[in-house]
GUVO-862590 format. One record per residue (C-alpha): residue in three letters; residue number from 1; x, y, z. Coordinates in pm, whole numbers, always signed. Layout:
REM residues N
<ALA,NUM,<X,Y,Z>> ...
END
This chain:
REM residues 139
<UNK,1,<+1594,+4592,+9098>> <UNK,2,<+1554,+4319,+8871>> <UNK,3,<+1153,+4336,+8938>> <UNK,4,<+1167,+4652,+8817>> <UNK,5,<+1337,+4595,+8482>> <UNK,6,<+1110,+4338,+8430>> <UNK,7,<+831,+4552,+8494>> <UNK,8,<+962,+4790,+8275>> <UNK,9,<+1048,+4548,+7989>> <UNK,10,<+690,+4432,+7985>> <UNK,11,<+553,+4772,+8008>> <UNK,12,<+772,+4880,+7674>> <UNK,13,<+677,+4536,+7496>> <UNK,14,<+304,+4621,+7570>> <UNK,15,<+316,+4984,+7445>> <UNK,16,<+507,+4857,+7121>> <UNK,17,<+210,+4581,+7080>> <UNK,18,<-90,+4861,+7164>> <UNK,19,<+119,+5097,+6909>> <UNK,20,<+103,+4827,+6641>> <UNK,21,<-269,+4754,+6693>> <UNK,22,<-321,+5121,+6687>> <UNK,23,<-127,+5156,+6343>> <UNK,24,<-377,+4823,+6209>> <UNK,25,<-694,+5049,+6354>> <UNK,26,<-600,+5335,+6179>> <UNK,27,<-559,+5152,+5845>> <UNK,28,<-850,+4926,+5910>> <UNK,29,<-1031,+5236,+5971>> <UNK,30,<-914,+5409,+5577>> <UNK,31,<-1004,+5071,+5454>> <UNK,32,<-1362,+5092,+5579>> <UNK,33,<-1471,+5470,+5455>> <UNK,34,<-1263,+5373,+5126>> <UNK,35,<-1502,+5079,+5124>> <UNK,36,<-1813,+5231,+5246>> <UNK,37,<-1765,+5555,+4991>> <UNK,38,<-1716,+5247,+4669>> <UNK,39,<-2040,+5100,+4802>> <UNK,40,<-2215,+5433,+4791>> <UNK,41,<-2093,+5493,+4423>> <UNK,42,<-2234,+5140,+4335>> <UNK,43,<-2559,+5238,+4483>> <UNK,44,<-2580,+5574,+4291>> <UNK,45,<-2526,+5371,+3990>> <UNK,46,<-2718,+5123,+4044>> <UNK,47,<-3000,+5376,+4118>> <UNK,48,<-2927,+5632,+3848>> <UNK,49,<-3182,+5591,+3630>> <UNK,50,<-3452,+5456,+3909>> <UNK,51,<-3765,+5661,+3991>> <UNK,52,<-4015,+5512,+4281>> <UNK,53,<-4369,+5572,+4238>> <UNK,54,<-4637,+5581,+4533>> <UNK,55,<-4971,+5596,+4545>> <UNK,56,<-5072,+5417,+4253>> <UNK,57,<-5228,+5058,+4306>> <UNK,58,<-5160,+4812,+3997>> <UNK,59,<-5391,+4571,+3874>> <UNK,60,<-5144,+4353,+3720>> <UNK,61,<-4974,+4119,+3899>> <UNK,62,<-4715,+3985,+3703>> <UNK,63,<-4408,+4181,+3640>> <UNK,64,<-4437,+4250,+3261>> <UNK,65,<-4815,+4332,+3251>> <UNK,66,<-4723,+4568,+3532>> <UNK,67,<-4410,+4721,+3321>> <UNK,68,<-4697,+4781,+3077>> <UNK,69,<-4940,+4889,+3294>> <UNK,70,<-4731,+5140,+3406>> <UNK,71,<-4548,+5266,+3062>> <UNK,72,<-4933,+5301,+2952>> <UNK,73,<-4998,+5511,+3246>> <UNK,74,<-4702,+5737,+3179>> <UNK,75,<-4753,+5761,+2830>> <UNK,76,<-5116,+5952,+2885>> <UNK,77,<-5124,+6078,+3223>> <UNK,78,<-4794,+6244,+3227>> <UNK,79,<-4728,+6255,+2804>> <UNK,80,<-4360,+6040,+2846>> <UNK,81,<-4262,+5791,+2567>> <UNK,82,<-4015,+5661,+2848>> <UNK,83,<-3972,+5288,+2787>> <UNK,84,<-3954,+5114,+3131>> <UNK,85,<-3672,+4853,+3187>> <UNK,86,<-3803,+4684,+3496>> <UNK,87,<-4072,+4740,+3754>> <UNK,88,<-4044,+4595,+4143>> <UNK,89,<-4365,+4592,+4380>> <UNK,90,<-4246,+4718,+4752>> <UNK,91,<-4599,+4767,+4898>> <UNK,92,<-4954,+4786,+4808>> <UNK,93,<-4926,+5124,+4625>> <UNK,94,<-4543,+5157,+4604>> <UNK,95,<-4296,+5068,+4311>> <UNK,96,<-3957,+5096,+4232>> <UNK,97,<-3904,+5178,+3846>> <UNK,98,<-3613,+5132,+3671>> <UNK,99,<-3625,+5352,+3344>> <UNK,100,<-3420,+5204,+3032>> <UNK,101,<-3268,+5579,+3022>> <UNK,102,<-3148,+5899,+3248>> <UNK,103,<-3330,+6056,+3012>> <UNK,104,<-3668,+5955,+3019>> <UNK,105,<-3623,+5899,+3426>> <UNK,106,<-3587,+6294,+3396>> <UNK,107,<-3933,+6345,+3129>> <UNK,108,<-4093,+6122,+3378>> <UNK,109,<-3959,+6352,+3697>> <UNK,110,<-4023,+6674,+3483>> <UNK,111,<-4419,+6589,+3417>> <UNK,112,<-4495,+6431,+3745>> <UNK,113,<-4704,+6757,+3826>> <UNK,114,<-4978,+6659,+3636>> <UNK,115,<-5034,+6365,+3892>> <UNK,116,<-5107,+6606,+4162>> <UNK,117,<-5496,+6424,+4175>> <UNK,118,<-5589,+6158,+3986>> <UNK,119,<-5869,+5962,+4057>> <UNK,120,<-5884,+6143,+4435>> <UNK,121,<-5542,+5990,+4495>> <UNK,122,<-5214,+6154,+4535>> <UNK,123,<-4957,+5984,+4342>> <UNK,124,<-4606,+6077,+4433>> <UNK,125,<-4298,+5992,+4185>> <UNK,126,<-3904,+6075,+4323>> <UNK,127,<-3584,+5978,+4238>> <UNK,128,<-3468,+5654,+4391>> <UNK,129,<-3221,+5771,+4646>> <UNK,130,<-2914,+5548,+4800>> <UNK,131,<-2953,+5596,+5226>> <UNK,132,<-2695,+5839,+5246>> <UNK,133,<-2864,+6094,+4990>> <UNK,134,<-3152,+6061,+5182>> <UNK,135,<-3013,+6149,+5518>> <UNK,136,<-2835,+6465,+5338>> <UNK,137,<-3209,+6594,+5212>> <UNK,138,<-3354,+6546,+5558>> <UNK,139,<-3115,+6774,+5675>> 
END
């Protein structure tokens, strides 16, 4: 008899612990998509005014002669005054541009149809998406 109320005072001391761990993995879990959903809105920021160009090699290979390179580019293929902020080299023919406004990111996205063949090249400019916007386009 006493075995038993043992056994069953152990049994009620576990389920109280697994309850309590269960309450911490619930609010462990909130933390986490709060956290996750913050990160995503510093992304977006952080990408807001971003465009990534592909397909066009740069001579320069310096950071500012590229910014320059680049601006000068955008100025007479496309017709954009945009004034680029910085300019990051992720490949051979790939960049990541970060425009000094959302407004001349957009002048640059709106004209980007007169780069459909230059030089026998296809140069592609998009927005610089965070991984989650990505994912949502693909499907």
């Amino acid at each position: 008899m006493s075995e038993t109320k043992e056994i069953k005072t152990g049994q009620k001391e576990y389920l109280s612990y697994v309850q309590e761990i269960k309450q911490e993995n619930e609010m462990m879990k909130k933390e986490i998509k709060e956290l996750k959903l913050r990160i995503e809105q510093l992304e977006k920021g952080k990408k807001k005014n971003n465009i990534i160009m592909t397909g066009y090699e740069t001579e320069e290979q310096r950071e500012p002669a590229r910014k320059n390179e680049l601006q000068e580019f955008m100025k007479q293929k496309l017709n954009v005054n945009a004034i680029i902020k910085s300019v990051k080299k992720i490949g051979k023919e790939k960049h990541i541009i970060e425009m000094d406004s959302w407004k001349g990111k957009m002048d640059v996205l709106r004209n980007k149809n007169k780069l459909r063949h230059f030089k026998n090249k296809i140069i592609y400019i998009n927005e610089d998406l965070t991984r989650e916007e990505r994912e949502i386009r693909i499907n």
